[in-house]
C-alpha positions as CSV (number, residue, x, y, z in Angstrom):
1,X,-61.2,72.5,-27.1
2,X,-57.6,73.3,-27.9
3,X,-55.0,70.7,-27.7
4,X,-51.1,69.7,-28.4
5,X,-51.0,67.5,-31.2
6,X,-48.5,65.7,-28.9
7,X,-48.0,65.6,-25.3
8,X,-44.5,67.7,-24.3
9,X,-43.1,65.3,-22.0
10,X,-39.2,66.7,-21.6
11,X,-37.1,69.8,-20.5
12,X,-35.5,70.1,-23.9
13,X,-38.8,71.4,-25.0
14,X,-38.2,74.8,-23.9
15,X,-34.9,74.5,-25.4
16,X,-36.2,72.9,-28.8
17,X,-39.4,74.9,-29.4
18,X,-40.9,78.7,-27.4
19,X,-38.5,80.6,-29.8
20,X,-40.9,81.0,-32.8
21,X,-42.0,85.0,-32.9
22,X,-43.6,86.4,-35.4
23,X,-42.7,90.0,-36.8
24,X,-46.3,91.1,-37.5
25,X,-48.9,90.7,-34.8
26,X,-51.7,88.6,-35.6
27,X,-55.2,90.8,-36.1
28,X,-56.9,88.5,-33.3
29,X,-53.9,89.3,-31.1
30,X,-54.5,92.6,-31.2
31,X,-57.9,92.5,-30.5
32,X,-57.5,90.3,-27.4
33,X,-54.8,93.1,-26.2
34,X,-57.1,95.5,-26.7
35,X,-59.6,93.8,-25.1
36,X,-57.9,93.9,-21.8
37,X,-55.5,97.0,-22.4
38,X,-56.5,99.2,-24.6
39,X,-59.0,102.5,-24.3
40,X,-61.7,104.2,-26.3
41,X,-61.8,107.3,-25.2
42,X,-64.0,110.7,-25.8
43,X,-62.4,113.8,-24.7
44,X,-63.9,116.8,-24.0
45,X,-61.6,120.1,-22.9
46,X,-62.4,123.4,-22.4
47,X,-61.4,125.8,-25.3
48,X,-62.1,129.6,-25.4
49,X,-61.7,129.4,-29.1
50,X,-64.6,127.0,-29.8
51,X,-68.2,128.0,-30.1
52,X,-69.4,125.0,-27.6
53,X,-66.5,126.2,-25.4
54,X,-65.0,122.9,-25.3
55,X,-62.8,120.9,-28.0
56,X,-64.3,116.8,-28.5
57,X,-61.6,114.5,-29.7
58,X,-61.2,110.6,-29.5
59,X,-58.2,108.2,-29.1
60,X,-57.4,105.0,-29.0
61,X,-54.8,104.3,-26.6
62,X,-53.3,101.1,-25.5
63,X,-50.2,100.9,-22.9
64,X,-47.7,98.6,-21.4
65,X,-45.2,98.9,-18.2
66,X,-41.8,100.5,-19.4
67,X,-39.4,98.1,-20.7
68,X,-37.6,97.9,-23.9
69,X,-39.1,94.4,-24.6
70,X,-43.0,96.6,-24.2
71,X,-41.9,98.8,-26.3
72,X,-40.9,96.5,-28.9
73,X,-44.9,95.3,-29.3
74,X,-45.9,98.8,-29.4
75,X,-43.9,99.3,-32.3
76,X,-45.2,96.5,-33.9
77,X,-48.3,97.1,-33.2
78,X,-47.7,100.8,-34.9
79,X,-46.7,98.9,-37.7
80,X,-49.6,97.0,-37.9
81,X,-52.0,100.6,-38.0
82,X,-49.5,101.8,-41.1
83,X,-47.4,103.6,-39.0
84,X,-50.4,105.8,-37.7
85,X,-50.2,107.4,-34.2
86,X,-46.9,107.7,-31.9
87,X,-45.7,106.1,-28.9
88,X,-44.9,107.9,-25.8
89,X,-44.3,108.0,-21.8
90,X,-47.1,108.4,-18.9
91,X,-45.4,107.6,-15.7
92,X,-44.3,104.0,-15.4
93,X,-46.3,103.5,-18.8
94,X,-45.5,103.6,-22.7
95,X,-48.8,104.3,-24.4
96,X,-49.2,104.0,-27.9
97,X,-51.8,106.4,-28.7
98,X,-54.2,107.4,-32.4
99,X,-56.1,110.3,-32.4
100,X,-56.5,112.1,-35.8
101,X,-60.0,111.6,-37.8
102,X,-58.2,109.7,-41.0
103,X,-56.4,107.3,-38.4
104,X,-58.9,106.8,-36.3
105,X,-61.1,105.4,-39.3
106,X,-58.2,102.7,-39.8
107,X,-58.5,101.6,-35.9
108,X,-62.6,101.5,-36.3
109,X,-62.4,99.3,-39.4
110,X,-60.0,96.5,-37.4
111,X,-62.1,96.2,-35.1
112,X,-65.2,96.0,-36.8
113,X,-63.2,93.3,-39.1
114,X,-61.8,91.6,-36.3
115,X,-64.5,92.7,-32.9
116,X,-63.7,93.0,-29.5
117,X,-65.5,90.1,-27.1
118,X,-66.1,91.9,-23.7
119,X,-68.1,94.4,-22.9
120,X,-65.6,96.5,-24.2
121,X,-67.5,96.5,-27.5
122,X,-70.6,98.5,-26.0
123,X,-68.3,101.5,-25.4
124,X,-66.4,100.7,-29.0
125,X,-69.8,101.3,-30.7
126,X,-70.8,104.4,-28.5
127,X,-67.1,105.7,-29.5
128,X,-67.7,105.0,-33.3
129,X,-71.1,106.8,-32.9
130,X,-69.2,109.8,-31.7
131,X,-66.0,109.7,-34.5
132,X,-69.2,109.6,-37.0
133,X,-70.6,112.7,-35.5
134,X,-66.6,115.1,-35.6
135,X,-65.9,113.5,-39.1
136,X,-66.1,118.0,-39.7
137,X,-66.1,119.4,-36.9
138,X,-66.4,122.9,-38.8
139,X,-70.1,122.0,-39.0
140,X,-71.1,120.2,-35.8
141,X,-74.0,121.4,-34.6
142,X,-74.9,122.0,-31.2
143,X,-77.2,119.4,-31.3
144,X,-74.9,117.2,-32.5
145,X,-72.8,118.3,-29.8
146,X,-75.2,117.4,-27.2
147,X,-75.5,114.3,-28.2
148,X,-71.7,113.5,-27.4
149,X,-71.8,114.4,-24.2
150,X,-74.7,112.5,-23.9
151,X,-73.0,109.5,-24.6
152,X,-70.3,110.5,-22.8
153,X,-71.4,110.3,-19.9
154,X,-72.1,106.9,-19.6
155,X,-68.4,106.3,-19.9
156,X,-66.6,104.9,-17.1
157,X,-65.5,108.2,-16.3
158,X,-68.8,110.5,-17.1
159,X,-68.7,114.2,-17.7
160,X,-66.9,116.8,-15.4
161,X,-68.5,119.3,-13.9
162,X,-67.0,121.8,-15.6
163,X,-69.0,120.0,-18.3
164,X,-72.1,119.7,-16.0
165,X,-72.2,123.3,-14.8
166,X,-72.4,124.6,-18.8
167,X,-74.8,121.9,-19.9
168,X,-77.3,121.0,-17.7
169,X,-79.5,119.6,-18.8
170,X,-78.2,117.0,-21.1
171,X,-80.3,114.5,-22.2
172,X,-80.4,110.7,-20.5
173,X,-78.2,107.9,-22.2
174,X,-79.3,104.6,-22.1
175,X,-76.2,102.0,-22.7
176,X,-77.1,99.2,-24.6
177,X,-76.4,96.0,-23.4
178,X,-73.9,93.9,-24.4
179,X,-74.8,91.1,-26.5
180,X,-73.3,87.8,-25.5
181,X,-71.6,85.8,-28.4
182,X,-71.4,82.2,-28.2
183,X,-68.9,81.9,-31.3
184,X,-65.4,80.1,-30.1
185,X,-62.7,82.0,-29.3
186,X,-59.9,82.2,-31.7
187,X,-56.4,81.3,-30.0
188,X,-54.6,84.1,-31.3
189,X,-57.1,86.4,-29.5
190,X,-56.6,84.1,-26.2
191,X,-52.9,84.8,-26.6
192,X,-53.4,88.4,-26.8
193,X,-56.1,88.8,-24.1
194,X,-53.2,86.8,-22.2
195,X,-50.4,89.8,-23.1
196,X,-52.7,92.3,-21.3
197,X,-54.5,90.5,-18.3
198,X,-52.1,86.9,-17.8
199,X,-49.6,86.1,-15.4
200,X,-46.7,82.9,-15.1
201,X,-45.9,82.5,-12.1
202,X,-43.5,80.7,-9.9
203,X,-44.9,80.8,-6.7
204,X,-41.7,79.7,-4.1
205,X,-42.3,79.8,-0.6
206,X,-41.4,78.3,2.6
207,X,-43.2,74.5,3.7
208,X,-41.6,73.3,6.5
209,X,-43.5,69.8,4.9
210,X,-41.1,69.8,2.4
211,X,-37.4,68.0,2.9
212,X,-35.6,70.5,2.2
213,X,-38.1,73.1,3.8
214,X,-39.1,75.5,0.7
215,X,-41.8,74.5,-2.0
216,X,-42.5,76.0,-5.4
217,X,-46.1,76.0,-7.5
218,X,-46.4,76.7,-10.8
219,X,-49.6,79.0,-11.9
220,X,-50.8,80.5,-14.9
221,X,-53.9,82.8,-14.2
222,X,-56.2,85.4,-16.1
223,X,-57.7,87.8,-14.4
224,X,-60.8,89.9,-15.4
225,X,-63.9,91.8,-13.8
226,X,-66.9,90.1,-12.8
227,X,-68.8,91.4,-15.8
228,X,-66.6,89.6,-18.2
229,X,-67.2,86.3,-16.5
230,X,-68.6,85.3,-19.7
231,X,-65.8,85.1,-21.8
232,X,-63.6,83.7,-18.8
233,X,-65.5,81.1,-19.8
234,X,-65.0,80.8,-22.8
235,X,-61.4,80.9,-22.7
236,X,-61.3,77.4,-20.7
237,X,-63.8,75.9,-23.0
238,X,-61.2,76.8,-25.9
239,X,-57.9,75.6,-23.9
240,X,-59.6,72.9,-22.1
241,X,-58.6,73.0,-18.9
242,X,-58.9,75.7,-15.8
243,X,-60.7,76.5,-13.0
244,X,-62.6,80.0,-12.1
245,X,-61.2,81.0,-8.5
246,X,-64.4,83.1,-6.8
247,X,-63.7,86.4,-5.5
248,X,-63.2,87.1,-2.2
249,X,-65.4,89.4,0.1
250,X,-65.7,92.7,-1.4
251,X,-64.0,92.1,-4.6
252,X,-65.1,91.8,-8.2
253,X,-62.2,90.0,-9.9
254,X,-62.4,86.6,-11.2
255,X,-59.4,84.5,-11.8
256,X,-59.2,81.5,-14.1
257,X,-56.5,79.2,-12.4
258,X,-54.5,76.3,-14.3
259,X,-51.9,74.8,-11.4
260,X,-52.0,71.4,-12.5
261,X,-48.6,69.8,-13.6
262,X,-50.1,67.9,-16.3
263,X,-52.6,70.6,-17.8
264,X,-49.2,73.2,-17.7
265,X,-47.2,71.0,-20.1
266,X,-49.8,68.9,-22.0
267,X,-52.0,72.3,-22.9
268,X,-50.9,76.0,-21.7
269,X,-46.9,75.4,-22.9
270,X,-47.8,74.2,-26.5
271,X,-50.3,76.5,-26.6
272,X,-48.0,79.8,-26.6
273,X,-45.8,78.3,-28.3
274,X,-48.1,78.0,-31.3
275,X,-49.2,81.3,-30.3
276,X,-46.7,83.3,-28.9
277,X,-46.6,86.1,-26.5
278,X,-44.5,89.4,-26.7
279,X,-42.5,92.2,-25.0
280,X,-41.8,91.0,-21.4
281,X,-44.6,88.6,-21.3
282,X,-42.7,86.4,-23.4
283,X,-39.5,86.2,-21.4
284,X,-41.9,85.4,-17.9
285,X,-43.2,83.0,-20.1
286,X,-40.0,81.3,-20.6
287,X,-38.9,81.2,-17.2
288,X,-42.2,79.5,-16.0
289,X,-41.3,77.0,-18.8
290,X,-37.8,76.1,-17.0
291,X,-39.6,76.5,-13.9
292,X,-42.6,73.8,-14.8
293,X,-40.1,71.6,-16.4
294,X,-37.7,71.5,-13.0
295,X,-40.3,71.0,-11.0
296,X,-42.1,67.9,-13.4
297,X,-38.5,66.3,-12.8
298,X,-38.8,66.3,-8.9
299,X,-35.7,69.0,-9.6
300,X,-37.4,71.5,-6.3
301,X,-35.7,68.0,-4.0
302,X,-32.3,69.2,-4.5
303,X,-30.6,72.8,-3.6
304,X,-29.4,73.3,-6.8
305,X,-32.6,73.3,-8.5
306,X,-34.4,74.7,-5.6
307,X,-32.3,77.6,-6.1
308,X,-32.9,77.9,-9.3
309,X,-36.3,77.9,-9.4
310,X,-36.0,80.9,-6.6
311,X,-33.6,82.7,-9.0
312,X,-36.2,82.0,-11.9
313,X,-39.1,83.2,-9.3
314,X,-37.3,86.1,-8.3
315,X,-36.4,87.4,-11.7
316,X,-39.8,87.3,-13.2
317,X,-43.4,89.7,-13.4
318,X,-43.0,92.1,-11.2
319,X,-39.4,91.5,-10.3
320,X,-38.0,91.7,-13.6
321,X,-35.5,94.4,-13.9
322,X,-34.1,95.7,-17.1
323,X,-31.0,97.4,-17.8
């Protein structure tokens, strides 16, 4: 179980300590991004000019919401792959993508050195399968060929049926399972699984219990798909504290939930400090900090800190704006 070496117990904290940030990302952060952001893809497009009729190519991909602050960890994360790849828009996205056989090689060998712990991994191995089979694609074979689409198609996405329509009769994949590893987390992969699938938040709303009628509850939360319940719990084991929130009725999402006071400044705060968050992450991150700290000091029963804990709520997540 992770915890401070000392309790934080004042506002100057955030003031004092939250600005250490590294230049180079951390291999286990970038594996806990990946775990929740990131893609392994196969690709398979027509092409007139190839003897199969389509063209097979893999990425890695990995994207963030557009913001100068996102864009700053894609960089480093480019960095970090020797430069490999480029960086580009998709909608409301920057994606950082690699794609060339030599590159690719570079991404397979950091995550074999440094592996992925959802179930991500089963479609990680499938893909390394695949970039073993177009290392030359002057002489893949057909049956090699088959085999990709094969495996394909137990993607989250499957084959087309463009795809379907020329090959028929491809053979049945079976997916093999994913292996569950009981191996503690390390924190730097928490803190990256955290940049992709986290949120601080301020939650302010109206209580006409309250004196001065308005009430505002801290939460840091992780969400994540029913089949990675597993290493939700994990991640609490390693912190320490946290609840998992059930889904409701028809969903498939699991939070973990840390709302307590206490937990927020005695674990999660030193906790990413020690291992920081990036890109716009970091900044909600800081706000929450101001925002736990206000509330700790009974500062939400007077208007001036009331309002600023709406500013803070208001200017944070999903209603952060950037010039």
């Amino acid at each position: 179980m992770w915890t401070a070496a000392t309790m934080v117990n004042n506002e100057n904290y955030f003031n004092k300590k939250n600005t250490k940030l590294e230049n180079n990302l951390h291999p286990w952060f970038i594996t806990g991004y990946s775990d929740g952001e990131s893609s392994f893809s196969i690709r398979v497009r027509y092409s007139s000019l190839s003897k199969f009729g389509f063209n097979i190519s893999l990425v890695y991909s990995i994207g963030a919401q557009i913001n100068p602050e996102n864009y700053k960890l894609l960089e480093l994360l480019k960095n970090y792959f020797n430069n490999y790849g480029s960086i580009s828009k998709c909608g409301n996205m920057y994606v950082y993508e690699v794609s060339t056989i030599k590159e690719l090689n570079i991404i397979r060998n950091h995550f074999h050195n440094f592996p992925l712990q959802t179930t991500k991994m089963v479609y990680f191995q499938l893909w390394c399968q695949v970039l073993d089979l177009i290392k030359n694609k002057k002489d893949l074979t057909m049956e090699n060929f088959l085999k990709i689409l094969s495996i394909k198609s137990v993607f989250p996405k499957g084959l087309s049926n463009k795809i379907k329509n020329c090959y028929p009769n491809i053979d049945h994949f079976s997916k093999p399972e994913f292996e569950l590893d009981f191996n503690s987390l390390d924190p730097h992969w928490i803190s990256g699984f955290v940049q992709a699938d986290g949120t601080f938040g301020l939650n302010y709303t109206k209580d006409p219990r309250r004196i001065l009628g308005y009430a505002c509850q801290p939460q840091f939360r992780i969400s994540q798909h029913k089949r990675d319940y597993f290493v939700l719990t994990k991640i609490i084991k390693e912190l320490g504290c946290g609840n998992i929130v059930k889904p409701s009725i028809n969903r498939d999402v699991y939070n973990i939930s840390v709302s307590n006071s206490k937990d927020l400044i005695k674990i999660i705060i030193p906790f990413f400090d020690n291992y920081p968050l990036y890109g716009a992450k970091l900044l909600d991150f800081k706000h929450f900090c101001k925002g736990v700290y206000i509330i700790k000091n009974k500062g939400n029963l007077n208007f001036d800190s009331l309002n600023e804990l709406k500013s803070l709520a208001y200017n944070m997540n999903t209603y952060r704006k950037f010039m």
